[in-house]
N, C-alpha and C positions, 0 to 999 in steps of 0.2 A: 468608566469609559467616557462618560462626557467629559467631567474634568480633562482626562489625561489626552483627549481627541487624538489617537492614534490614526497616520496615514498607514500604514500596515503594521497589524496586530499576526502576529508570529508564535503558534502553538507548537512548539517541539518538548512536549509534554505527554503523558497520559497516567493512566492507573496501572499498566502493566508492563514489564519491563521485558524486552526481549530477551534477555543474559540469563532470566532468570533459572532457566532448566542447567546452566553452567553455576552460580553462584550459591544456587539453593533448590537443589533437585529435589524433588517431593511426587506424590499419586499426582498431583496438577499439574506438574510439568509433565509428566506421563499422559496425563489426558491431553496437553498440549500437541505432545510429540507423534500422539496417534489420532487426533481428529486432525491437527492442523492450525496455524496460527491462526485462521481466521475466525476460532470458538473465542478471543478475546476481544472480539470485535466491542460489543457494547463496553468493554473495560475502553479501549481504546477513544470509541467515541463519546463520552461521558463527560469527560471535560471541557474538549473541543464543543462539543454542543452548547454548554453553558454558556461557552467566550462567545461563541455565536450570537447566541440571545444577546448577551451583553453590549455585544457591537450594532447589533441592530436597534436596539433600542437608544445605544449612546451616541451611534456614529453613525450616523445611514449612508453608505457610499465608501466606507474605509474599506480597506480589505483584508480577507482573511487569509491565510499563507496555512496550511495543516499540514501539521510532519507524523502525523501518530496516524499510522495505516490507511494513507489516504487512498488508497486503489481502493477500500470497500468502505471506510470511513466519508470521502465525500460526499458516494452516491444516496447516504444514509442520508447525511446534513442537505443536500438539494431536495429529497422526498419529504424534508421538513419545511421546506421553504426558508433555510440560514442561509447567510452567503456566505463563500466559501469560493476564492479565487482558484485555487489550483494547490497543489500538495507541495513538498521536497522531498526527495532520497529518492530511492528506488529506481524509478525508468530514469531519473535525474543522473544518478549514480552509473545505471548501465551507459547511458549516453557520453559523459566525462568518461569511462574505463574504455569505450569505441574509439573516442575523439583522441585518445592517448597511442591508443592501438595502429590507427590510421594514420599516425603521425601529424597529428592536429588539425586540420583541415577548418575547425570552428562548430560551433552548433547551426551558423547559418546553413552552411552549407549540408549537415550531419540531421536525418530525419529516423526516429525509433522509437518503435511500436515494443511497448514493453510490461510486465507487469512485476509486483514485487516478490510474485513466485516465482520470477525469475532470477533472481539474485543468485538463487542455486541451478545451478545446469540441469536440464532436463533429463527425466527417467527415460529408463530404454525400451520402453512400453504407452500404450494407450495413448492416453490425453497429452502425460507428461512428453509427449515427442517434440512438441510442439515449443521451438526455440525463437527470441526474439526474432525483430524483423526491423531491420535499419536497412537506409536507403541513403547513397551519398550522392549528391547532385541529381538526385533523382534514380538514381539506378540503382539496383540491392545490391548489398554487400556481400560478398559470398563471404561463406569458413564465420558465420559470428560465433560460433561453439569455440573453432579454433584462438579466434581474436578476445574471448572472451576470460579464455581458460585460467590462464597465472594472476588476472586479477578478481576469478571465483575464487581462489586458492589462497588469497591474501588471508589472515587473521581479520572477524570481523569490525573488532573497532579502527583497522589501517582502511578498510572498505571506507565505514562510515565517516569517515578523514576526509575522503576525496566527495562523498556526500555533502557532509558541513561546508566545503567549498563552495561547494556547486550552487547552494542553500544559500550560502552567504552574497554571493553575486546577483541570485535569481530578486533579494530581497535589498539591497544594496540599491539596483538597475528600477525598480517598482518605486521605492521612496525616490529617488531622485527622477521619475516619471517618464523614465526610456522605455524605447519600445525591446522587450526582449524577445530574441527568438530561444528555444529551447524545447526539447523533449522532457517537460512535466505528468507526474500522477496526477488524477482527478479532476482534471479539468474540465468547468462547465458538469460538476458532479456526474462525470461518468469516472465508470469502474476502470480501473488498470491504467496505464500510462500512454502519455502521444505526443507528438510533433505540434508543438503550437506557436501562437504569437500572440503574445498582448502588446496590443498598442492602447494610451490612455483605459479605460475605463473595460476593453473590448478585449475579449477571449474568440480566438479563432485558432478553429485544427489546422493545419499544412499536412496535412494527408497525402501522400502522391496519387495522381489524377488515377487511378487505374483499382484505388481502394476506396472503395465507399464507406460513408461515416457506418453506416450500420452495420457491415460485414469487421471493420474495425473494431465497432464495440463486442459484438459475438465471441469474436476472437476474445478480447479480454475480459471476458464473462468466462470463459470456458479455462480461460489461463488462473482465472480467480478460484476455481474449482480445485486445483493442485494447491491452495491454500484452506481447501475445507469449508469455503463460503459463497454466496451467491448473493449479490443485492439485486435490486429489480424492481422497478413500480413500487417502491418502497417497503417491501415484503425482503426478506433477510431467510435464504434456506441454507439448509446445511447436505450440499451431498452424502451417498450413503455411506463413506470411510467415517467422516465427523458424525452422520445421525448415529451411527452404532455406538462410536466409541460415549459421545453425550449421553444418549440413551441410559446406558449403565448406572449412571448417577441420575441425571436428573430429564425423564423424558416429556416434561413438561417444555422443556426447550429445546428440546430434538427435534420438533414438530416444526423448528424457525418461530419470526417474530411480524410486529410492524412495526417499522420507525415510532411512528408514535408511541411505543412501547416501552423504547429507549429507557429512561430513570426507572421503573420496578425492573424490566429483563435487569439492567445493570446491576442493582442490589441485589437480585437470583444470582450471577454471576457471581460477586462479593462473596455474599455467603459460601456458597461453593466451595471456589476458591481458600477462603478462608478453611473451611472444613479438610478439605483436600493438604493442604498446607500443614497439616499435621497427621499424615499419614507418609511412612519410607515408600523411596521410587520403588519400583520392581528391581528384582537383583537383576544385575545383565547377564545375557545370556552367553553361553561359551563358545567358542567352534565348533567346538564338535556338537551341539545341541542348535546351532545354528544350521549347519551340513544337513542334521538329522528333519 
């Protein structure tokens, strides 16, 4: 990192791949699919962490861009003390599929409160009810379920298309030292995604007056939970859908983590994983055993 002095270092990388319950279904993708993406969190932050170190020691003041599950990933990297500018995809993604819906209007004017468990529409029950929240020139946007709908429904690598864009601009606007407005994940290492602005060096929420930073973060604390995780004060839980399903294998990590924990939880993960990875999914189940 010193050699190469990067003005912005860009992790759209990790140990775990999302496709993989489609490419190579296995018992860990099944533990996947029933705790919730957010049991791969130490796979995810594992790498990003290192680059972290790296920059801070090579580059003090470059900055870090994290594409690998930044709604629960940066709040890890801040309870370490890495820096870690802000994320891409996800509330990036929800905001460009709004911004398209609304027929353009810009991200200046386009504010959204999102997380990346939201990328799939909400359940008709509990927590899951609980749908983004965009605000255009200040006032909410009604129907975002409705405006949201055909581009939940796209194929996910055409989603992650209009992501890479969004990504691409957000880091484009940063090396050439503009100020960007944009709804980004993890910014200022909080959990879930928001309305912000960096100007030079400087991360600021654009919240609408009437939302406060903390009721804000709640919100995306509680929207992180439909993905199976919880970060916090640097402590990592798993609510009771992911403790149970973890549990079954290995309850030593069902209990959650600390950041600092990060490099061994990650190789407990690995293993796992790896063990798991040669075990067949579960047979899927029929209709009629579904009904039943």
């Amino acid at each position: 990192m010193a050699r190469l002095r990067p003005d912005v270092l860009v992790c759209a990388a990790s140990a775990q791949s999302p496709y993989e319950r489609a490419a190579a279904p296995s018992a860990w993708t099944d533990l996947i699919a029933a705790a919730g993406f957010g049991v791969t969190l130490a796979l995810q932050a594992e790498l990003v962490s290192r680059l972290a170190v790296a920059l801070a020691g090579g580059v003090p003041g470059a900055t870090l861009v994290n594409g690998a599950f930044p709604d629960a990933v940066n709040p890890l990297l801040a309870a370490l003390d890495l820096p870690v500018r802000c994320g891409i995809g996800n509330v990036a993604t929800l905001a460009a599929c709004l911004d398209a819906a609304l027929g353009r209007p810009g991200q200046r004017r386009l504010a959204v409160l999102g997380h990346h468990a939201h990328l799939a529409a909400p359940g008709p029950d509990g927590e899951d009810t609980a749908e983004v929240r965009a605000w255009l020139d200040g006032r909410p946007v009604p129907d975002v379920t409705g405006l949201l709908a055909g581009y939940r429904a796209l194929p996910r690598p055409e989603l992650n298309a209009l992501a890479g864009h969004a990504g691409a601009a957000l880091v484009a606007a940063l090396a050439a030292g503009e100020e960007v407005t944009a709804s980004l994940p993890g910014p200022l290492g909080l959990p879930g995604g928001y309305p912000v602005r960096l100007t030079g060096g400087r991360t600021e929420l654009r919240l609408p007056a009437e939302l406060p930073v903390a009721q804000a973060v709640a919100w995306n604390t509680a929207a992180g939970r439909r993905d199976g995780v919880e970060v916090g004060g640097g402590h990592v839980r798993y609510p009771e859908r992911a403790r149970a399903a973890l549990a079954a294998y290995r309850p030593d990590l069902a209990g959650g983590w600390h950041a600092s924990e990060l490099p061994e939880i990650a190789c407990r993960f690995t293993a796992l994983r790896d063990h798991l990875r040669t075990v067949p999914p579960a047979p899927a189940r029929s209709v009629l055993e579904e009904a039943r």
